[in-house]
matplotlib code that plots the C-alpha trace (Angstrom):
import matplotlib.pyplot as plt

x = [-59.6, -57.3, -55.4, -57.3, -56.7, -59.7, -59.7, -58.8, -56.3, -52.4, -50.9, -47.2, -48.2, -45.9, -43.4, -45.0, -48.0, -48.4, -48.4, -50.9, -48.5, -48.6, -45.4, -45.3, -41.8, -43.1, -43.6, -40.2, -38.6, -40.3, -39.5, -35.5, -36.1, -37.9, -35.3, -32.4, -33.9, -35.0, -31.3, -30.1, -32.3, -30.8, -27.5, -28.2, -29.8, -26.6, -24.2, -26.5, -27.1, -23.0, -22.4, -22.2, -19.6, -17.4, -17.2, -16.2, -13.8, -10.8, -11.7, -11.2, -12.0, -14.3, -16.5, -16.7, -17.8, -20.5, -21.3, -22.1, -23.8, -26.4, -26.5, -27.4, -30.4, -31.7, -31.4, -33.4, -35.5, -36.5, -36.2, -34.3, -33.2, -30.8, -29.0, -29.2, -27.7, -24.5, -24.4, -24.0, -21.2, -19.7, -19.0, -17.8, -14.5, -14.1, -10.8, -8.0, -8.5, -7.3, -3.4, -2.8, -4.7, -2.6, 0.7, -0.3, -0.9, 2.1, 3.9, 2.9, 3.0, 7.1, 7.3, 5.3, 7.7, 10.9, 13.3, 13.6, 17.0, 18.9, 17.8, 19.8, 22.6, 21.8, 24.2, 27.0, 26.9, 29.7, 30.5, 30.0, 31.8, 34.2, 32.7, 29.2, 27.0, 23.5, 22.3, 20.2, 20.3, 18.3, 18.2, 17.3, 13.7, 13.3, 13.5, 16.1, 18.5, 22.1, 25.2]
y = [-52.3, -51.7, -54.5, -54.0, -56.6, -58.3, -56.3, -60.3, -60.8, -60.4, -57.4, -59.8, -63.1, -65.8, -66.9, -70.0, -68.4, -67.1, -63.6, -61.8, -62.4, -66.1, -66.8, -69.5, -70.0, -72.8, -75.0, -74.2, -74.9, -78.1, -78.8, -78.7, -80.8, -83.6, -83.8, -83.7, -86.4, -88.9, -88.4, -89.0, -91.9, -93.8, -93.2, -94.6, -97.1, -98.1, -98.1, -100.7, -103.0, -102.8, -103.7, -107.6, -107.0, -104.5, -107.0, -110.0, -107.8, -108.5, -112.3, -114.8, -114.2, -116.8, -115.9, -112.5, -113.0, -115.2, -112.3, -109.9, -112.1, -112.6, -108.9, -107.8, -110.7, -109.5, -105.7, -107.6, -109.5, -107.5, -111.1, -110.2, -113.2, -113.0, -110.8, -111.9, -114.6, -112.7, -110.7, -114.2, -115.7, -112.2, -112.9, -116.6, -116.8, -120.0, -121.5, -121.7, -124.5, -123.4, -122.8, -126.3, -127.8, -125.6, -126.7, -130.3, -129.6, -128.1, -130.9, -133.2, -131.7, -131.0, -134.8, -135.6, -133.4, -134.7, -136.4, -140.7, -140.8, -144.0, -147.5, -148.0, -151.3, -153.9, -154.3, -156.8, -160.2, -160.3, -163.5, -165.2, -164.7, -168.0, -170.6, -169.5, -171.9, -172.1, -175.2, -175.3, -177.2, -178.5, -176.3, -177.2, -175.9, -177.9, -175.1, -174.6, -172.2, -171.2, -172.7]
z = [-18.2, -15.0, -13.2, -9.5, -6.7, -5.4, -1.5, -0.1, -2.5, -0.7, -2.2, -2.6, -4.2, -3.8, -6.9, -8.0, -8.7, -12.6, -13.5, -15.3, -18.8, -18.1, -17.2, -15.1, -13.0, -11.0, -14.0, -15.3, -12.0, -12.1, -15.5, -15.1, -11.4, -13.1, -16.1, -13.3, -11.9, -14.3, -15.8, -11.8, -11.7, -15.0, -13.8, -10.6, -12.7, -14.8, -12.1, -10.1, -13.2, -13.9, -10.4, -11.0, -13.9, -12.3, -9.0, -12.5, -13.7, -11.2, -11.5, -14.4, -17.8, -18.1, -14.7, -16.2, -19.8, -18.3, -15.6, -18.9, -20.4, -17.7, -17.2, -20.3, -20.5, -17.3, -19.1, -22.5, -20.4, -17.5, -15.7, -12.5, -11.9, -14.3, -12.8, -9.4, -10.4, -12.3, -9.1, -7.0, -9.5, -9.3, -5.7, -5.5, -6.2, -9.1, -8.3, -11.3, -13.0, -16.0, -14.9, -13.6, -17.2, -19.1, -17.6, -17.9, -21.8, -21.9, -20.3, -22.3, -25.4, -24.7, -23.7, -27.4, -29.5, -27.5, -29.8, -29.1, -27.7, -28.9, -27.4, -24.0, -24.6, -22.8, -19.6, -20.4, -18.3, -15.4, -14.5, -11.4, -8.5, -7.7, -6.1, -6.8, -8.3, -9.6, -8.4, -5.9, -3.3, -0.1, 3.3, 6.3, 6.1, 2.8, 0.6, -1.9, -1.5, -3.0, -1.9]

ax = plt.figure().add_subplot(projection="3d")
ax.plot(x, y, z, "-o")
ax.set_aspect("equal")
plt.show()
């Protein structure tokens, strides 16, 4: 049987239509665009979801671990929320409250483990200047006051 064109046919057919051995080169073009782009996609995907952890990571270590947490419920979960919420903390900036604690522990755990110095003497008695006396006696007001 010969290969004849129908007389409407176009004597050049474009690419994407399949030749008569069935090789189709629109499907494979296709093919490799829809696997580039479902792999573009996910990483897309990952950087957007690690967003809320790599804005943590210059901050404390606390508001970070928390931030990670969140994220990878929300990934679990597929509850947004989540991390919405990780992406909020990762932009307030929690003040220190750790360094100021720590320095009072420290503090007081140096002034707990100092050594009791010895008792302090009592300070010896001078006596009294000449002429000084403690009776009292009466002022003009009617208080007593010292002479």
């Amino acid at each position: 049987m010969s290969q004849q064109l129908h007389p409407a046919a176009p004597h050049h057919p474009p690419f994407f239509v399949p030749g008569a051995d069935g090789a189709d080169p629109m499907l494979v073009v296709m093919g490799i665009l829809l696997i580039a782009t479902v792999f573009w996609v996910g990483t897309l995907y990952w950087k957007l979801h690690s967003l809320p952890e790599r804005m943590a990571h210059k901050s404390q270590k606390l508001q970070f671990e928390i931030v990670a947490v969140l994220g990878l419920i929300s990934l679990f979960t597929h509850m947004h929320i989540f991390w919405v919420a990780g992406l909020l903390l990762a932009m307030i900036d929690l003040p220190d409250f750790g360094t100021p604690m720590r320095s009072i522990a420290d503090s007081v755990e140096r002034i707990a483990d100092a050594t009791p110095e010895a008792p302090a003497l009592a300070p010896e008695t001078e006596p009294a200047p000449a002429g000084y006396s403690d009776v009292r006696t009466p002022t003009k007001r009617g208080g007593h006051g010292h002479v």
